[in-house]
N, C-alpha and C positions, 0 to 999 in steps of 0.2 A: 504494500500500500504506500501511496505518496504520499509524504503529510506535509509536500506543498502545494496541494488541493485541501481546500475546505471541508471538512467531513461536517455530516449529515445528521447533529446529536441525534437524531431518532426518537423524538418527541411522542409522550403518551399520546394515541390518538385520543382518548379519553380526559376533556380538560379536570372534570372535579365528578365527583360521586356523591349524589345527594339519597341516600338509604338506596333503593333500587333502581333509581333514576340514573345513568348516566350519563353527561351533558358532554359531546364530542365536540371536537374542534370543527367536523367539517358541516356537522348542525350547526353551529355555531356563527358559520361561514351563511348558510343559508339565512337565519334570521338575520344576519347583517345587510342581507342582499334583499330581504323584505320589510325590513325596516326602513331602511333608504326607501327604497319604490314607495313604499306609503305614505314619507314626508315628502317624496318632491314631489311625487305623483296630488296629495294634499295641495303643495304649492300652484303646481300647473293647474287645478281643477278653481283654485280661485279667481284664475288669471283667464280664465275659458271659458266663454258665453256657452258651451255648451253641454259642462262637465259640471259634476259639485261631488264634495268630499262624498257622498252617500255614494254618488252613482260609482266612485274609485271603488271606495272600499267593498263593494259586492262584488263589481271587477277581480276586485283586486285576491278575493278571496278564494273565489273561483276558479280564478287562472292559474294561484299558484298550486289549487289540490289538482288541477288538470295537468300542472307542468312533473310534478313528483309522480302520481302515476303514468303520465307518456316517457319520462325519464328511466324511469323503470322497465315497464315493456319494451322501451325502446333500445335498451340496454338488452333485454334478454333477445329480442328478435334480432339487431345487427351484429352482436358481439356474441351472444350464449347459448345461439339457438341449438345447438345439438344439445347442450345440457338439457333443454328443456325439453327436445322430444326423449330424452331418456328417464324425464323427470316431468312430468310438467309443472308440478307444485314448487317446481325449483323458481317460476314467475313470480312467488308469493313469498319469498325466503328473500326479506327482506334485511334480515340479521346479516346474509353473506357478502353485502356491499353493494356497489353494481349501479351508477347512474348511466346515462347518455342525454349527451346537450340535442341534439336530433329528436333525438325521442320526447326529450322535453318540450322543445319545438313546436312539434307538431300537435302536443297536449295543448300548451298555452295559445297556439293557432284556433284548436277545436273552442276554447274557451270564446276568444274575443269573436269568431264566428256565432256562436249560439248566443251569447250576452248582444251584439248587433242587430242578428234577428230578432229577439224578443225583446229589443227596446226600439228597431224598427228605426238602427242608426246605418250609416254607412257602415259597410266592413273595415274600408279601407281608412275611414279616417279615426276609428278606433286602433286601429292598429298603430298611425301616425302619434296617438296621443301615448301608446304603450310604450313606442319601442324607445325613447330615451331613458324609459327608466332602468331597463334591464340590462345594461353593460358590465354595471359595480356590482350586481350580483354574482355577475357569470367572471369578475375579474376575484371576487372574493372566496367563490368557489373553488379557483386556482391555489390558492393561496391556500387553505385547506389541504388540498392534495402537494401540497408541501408541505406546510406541517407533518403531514402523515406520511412522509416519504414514500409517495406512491406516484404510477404512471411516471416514472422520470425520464429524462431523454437518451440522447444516442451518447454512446462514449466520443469523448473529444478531447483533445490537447490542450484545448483554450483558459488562459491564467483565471479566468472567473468559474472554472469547470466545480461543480462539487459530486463528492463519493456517498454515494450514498446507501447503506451499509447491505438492506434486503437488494439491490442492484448489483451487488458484487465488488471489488475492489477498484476496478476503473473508474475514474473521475468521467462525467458524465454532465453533455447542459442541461441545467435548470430548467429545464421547458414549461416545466407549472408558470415558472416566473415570466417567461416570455411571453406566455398566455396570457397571463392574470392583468400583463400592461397593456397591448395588441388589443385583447378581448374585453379588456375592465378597462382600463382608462385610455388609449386611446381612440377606442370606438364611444365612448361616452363624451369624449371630448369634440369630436368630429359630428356627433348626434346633436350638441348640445349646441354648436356650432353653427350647425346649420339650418335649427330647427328656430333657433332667434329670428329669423324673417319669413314674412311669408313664402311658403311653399305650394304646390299643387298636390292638391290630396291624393294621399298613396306615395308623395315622393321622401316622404323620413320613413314611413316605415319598406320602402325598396330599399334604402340606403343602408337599412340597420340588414336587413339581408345579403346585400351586397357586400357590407363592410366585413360582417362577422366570417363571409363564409371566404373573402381573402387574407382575411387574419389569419382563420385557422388553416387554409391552406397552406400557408408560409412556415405559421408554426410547426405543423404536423413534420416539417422534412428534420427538425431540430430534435421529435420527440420519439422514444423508442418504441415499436410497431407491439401491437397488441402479440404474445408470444407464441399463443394458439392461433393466430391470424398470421402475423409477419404482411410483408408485402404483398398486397393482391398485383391487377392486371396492371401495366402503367407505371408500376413500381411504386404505386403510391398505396398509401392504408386505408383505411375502413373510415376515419375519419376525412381525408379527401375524398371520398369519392362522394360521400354525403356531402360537404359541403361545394361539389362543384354544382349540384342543383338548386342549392341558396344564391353564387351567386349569378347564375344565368337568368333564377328566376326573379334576382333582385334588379337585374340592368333590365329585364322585358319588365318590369313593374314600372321603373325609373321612366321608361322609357314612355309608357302608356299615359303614366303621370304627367309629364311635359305636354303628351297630347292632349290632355283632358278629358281622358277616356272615363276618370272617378270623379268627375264634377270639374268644374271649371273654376268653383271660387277658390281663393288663395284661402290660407287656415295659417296665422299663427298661434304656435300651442308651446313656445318657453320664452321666457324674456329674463 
């Protein structure tokens, strides 16, 4: 082992035990990431003719039991799925770990779809008021799976490299970390960014699509390949290939958007 690499102390995943409660780091990480959303998300709904804290927080609430269960499934279907036909109860073995951002995705999608319809709003411009709030969750998330010395990157010579101990002795990138920036703050930055002026509906939430799914493209070549997976077709992983249909579907969104395919009027929704 080098120990001119930074080792990995190996952090209890478990921050504190309260009688048979266990309070984890990367729960932890999650109410950080819904806390936020519900103060700013609070902020923006004051600032917005056409939100109010009531209408967020039903939203809000909703979305997030749809994103933990699509995270889940979504987890078992693109990463575990032969455990599961060997098991199927293995979908519900919620003890064994196991999220996906995809799968969450497309939960918190189903949410702001059904909450649209049944308030009889645009799809698209719920989606525009959502998606700045979700960067600092999905960067706090990261951050969590470093704590927990898990999912780490490819080995590499680079002086910032760290060892990380269940990884093996090779120094190895941080890729949680390059995520948690890429994926939490600088897509939060570039949402928040852009969402300051009027836009055409549907054009912040293509961008958060767009954004996320060349973040994590980029990231992905830094982080080491799921083991039972490795490299699919392309040479890319299970995580690319998921997010090249975020961001083709986030430029055909962008794109529609400009044309005023989701309404014509401009919507600003941060200041």
């Amino acid at each position: 082992m080098n120990q001119d690499y930074y080792v990995h102390p190996g952090y209890d995943p478990v921050l504190v035990s309260l009688g048979p409660l266990d309070i984890r780091w990367y729960g932890l990480m999650y109410l950080i990431g819904l806390a936020f959303a519900w103060w700013w998300g609070n902020k923006q709904a004051d600032r917005h003719p056409d939100w109010s804290r009531e209408n967020w927080s039903d939203l809000l609430f909703w979305g997030f039991l749809a994103l933990i269960i699509g995270g889940r499934v979504g987890y078992v279907l693109f990463y575990q799925f032969e455990s599961m036909l060997a098991n199927p109860l293995y979908l519900f073995d919620i003890t064994s770990g196991g999220m996906s951002f995809h799968g969450g995705l497309l939960g918190a999608i189903a949410a702001i779809v059904f909450y649209a319809l049944k308030k009889k709003r645009s799809i698209m411009s719920v989606g525009d008021f959502v998606a700045p709030l979700v960067p600092i969750g999905l960067g706090a998330g990261r951050i969590g799976n470093y704590i927990n010395g898990e999912l780490w990157g490819r080995v590499t010579d680079v002086p910032w490299a760290v060892i990380f101990p269940a990884g093996g002795p090779e120094p190895r990138h941080a890729s949680q970390l390059y995520q948690a920036f890429l994926e939490g703050a600088v897509l939060f930055a570039l949402l928040y960014w852009f969402s300051r002026k009027p836009r055409p509906v549907g054009a912040i939430g293509g961008l958060f699509l767009l954004g996320y799914g060349c973040a994590r493209l980029f990231t992905e070549f830094f982080r080491e390949p799921d083991a039972h997976l490795g490299l699919l077709a392309g040479s890319l992983s299970m995580g690319q290939w998921l997010s090249l249909p975020m961001i083709i579907g986030g430029a055909v969104i962008m794109w529609l958007a400009y044309r005023g395919q989701f309404g014509k009027n401009l919507k600003q929704t941060a200041k």
